[in-house]
C-alpha positions as CSV (number, residue, x, y, z in Angstrom):
1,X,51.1,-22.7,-34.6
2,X,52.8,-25.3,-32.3
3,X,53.7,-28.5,-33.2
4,X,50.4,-30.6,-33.4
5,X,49.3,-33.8,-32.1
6,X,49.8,-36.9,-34.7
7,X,46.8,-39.2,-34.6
8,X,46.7,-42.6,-36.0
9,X,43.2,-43.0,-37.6
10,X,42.6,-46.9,-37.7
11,X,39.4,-47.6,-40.0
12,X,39.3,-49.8,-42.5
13,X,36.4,-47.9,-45.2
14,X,38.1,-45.2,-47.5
15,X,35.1,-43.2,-47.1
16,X,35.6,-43.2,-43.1
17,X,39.3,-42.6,-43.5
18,X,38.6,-39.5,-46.3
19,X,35.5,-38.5,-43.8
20,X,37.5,-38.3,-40.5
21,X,41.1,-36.9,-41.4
22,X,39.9,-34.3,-43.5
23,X,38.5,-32.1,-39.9
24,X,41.0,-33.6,-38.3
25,X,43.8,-32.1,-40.6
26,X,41.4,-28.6,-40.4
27,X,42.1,-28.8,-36.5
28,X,45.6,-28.8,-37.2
29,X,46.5,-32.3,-36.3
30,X,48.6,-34.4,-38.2
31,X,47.0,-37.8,-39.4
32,X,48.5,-41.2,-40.0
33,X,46.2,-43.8,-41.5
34,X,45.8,-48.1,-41.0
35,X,43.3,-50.0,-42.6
36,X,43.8,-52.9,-40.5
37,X,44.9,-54.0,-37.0
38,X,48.3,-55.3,-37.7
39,X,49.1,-52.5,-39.5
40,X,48.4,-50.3,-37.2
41,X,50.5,-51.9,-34.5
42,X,53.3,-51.1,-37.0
43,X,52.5,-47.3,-37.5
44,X,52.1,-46.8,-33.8
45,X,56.0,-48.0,-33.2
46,X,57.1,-46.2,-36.6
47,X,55.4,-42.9,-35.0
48,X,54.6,-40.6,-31.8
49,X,51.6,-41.0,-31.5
50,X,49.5,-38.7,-29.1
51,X,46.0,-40.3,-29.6
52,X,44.8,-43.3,-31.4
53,X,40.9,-43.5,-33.3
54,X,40.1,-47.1,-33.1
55,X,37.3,-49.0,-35.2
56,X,35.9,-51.9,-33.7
57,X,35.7,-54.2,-36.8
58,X,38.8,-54.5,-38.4
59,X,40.4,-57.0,-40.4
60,X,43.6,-59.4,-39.7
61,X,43.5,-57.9,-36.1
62,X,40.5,-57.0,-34.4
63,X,39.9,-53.7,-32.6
64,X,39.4,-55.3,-29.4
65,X,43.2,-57.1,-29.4
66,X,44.3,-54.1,-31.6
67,X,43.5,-51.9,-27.9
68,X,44.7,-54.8,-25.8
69,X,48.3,-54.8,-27.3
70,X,48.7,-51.0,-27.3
71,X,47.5,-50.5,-23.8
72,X,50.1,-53.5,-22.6
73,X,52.9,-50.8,-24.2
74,X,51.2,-47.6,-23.7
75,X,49.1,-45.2,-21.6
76,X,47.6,-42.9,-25.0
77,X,44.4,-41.9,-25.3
78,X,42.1,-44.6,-27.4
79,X,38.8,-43.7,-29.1
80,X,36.9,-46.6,-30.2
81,X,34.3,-46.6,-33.0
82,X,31.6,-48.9,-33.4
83,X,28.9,-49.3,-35.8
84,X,26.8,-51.1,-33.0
85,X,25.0,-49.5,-30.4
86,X,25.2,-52.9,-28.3
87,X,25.9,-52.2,-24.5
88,X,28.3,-55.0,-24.7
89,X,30.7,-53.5,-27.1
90,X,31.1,-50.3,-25.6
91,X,31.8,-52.2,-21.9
92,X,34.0,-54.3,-23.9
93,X,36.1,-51.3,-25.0
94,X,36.3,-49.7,-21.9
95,X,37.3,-52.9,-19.9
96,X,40.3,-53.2,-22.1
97,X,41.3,-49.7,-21.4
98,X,39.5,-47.4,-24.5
99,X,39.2,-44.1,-22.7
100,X,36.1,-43.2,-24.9
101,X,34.0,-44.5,-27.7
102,X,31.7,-43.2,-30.8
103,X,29.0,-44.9,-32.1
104,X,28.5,-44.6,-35.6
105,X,26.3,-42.9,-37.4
106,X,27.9,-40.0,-35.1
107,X,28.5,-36.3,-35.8
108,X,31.4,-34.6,-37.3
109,X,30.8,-32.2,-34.6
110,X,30.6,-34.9,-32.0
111,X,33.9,-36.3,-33.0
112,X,35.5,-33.3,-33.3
113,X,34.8,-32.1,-29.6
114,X,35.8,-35.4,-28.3
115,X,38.9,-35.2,-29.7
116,X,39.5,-32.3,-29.0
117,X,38.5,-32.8,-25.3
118,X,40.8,-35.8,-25.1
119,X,43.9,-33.9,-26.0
120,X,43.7,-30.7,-24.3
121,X,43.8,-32.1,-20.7
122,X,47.4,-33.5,-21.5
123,X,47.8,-29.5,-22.0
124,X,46.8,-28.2,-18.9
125,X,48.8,-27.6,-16.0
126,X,47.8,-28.5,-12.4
127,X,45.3,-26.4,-10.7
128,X,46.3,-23.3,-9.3
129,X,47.9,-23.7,-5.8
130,X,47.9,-27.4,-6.4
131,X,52.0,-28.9,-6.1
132,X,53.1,-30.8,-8.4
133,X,53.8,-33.7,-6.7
134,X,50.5,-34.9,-4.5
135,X,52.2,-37.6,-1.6
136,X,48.7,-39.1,0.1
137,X,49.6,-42.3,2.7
138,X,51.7,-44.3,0.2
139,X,50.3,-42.9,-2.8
140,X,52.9,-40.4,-5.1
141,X,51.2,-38.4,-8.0
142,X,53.5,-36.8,-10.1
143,X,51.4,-34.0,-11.9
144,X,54.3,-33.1,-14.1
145,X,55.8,-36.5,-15.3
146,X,52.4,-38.2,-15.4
147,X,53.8,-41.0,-12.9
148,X,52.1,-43.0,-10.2
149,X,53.6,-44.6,-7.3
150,X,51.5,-47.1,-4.8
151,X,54.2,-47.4,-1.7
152,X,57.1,-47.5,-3.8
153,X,55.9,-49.5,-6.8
154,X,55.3,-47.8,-10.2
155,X,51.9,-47.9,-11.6
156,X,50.9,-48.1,-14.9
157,X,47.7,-45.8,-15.9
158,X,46.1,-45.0,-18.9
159,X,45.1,-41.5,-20.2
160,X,41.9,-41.5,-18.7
161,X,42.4,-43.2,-15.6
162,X,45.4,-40.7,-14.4
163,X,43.1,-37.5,-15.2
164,X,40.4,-39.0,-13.3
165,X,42.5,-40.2,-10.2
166,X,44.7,-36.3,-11.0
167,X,41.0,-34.6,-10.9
168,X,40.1,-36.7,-7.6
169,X,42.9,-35.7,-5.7
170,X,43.5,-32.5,-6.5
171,X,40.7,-31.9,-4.5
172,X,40.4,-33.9,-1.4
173,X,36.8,-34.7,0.4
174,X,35.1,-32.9,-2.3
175,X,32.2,-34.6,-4.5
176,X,32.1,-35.1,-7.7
177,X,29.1,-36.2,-9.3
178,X,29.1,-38.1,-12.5
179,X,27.9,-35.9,-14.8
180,X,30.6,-33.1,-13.0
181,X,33.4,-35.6,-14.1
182,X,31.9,-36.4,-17.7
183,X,32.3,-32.7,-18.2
184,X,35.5,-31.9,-17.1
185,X,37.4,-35.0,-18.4
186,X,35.8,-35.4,-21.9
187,X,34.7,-31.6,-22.0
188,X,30.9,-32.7,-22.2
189,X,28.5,-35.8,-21.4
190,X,25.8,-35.0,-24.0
191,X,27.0,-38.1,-25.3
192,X,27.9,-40.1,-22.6
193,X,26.7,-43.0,-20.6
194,X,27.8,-42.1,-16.7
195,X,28.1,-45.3,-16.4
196,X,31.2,-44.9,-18.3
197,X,32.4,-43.1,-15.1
198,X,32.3,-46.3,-12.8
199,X,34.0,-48.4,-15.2
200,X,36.9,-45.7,-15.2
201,X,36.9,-46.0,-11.5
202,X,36.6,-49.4,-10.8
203,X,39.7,-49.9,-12.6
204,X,41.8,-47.4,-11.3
205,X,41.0,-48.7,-8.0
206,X,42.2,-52.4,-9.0
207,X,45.5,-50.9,-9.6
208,X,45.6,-48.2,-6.6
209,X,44.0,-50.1,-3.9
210,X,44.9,-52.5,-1.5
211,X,41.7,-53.7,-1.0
212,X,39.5,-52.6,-4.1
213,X,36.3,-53.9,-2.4
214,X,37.5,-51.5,0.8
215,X,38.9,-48.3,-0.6
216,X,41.2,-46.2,1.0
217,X,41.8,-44.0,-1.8
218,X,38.7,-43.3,-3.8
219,X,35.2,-43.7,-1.7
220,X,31.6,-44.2,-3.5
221,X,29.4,-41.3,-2.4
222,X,26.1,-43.1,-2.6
223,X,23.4,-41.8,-5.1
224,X,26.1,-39.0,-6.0
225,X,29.8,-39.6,-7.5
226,X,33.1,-39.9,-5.8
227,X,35.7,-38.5,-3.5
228,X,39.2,-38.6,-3.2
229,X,40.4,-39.1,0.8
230,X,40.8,-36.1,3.2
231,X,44.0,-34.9,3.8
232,X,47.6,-35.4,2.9
């Protein structure tokens, strides 16, 4: 078996902790455990971490800052859990750059396929007869070193955000529908809100675009999706 990804599991309830790593460590991933925010600041620089699980409700640090504070360091994937099924919280986690979130009570198999689902696009190579640099009017993709360029200037991404804006481009003028991208980024939308798809995309644009209110990279295809520009 290859190496597997190490996953820091940030929960404070033993029962959640023994509930979660146990098919986690059956998928062959390699768990490190917090039980509070500013401990798991500390794991995360002690370790290489590929993926972070992310309660909500945590003590000393919150999840909310506890996601703030790695995403001003790092571009991993973040999967929030929240015991509330309150619109607010799940915006909330997205807006400070979670790339998914459970709601508990949830499935083992639910968490297991978005896991999964998370860390298997960081395993796939670009589409077949797709180069692995895309250069679009100022705008550098580098498929193979996960970098982004915006005429010159570095851009920072999260997971999420460079799979969507990857997905996008690799395919210029065609539509994708919600639901389409649902599928292909977490590997599913059964238990997704599209809506999680505009929030995705609204932020990559602030950090893309000139003009987020007047797009030149990603355009709204009304009642439908989204489409990355014709052209190279």
């Amino acid at each position: 078996m290859p190496p597997s990804a190490t996953i820091l599991l940030v929960d404070d309830e033993e029962s959640i902790q023994k509930l979660l790593t146990f098919p986690l460590e059956q998928d062959g991933y390699r768990v490190v455990q917090a039980r509070d925010g500013a401990e798991a600041l500390e794991r995360f620089g002690a370790e290489e971490i590929d993926a972070v699980i992310l309660d909500l409700a945590l003590p000393r640090l919150d999840g909310i800052e506890v996601c703030r504070r790695l995403r001003a360091r790092s571009a991993v994937p973040i999967i929030m859990l929240t015991a509330r099924a309150d619109e607010v919280d799940k915006v909330l986690g997205l807006e400070i750059g979670a790339d998914d979130y459970i709601t508990k009570p949830f499935s083992i198999r639910e968490f297991r396929s978005r896991i999964k689902a998370l860390l298997r696009r960081a395993q796939l190579s670009p589409a077949p007869g797709v180069p692995e640099e895309l250069e679009v009017d100022g705008l550098s993709i580098d498929l193979a070193r996960r970098a982004v360029e915006v005429h010159g200037r570095p851009v920072q991404l999260t997971y999420l955000e460079f799979e969507l804006l990857r997905t996008l481009a690799e395919s210029p003028g065609r539509v994708y529908s919600r639901q389409t991208l649902l599928d292909k980024l977490w590997g599913g939308s059964a238990y997704r809100d599209p809506r999680t798809i505009d929030v995705h995309v609204r932020h990559l644009r602030e950090k893309i675009e000139q003009d987020p209110s007047d797009p030149q990279y990603i355009f709204t295809v009304r009642g439908v999706g989204y489409r990355f520009r014709d052209g190279r």
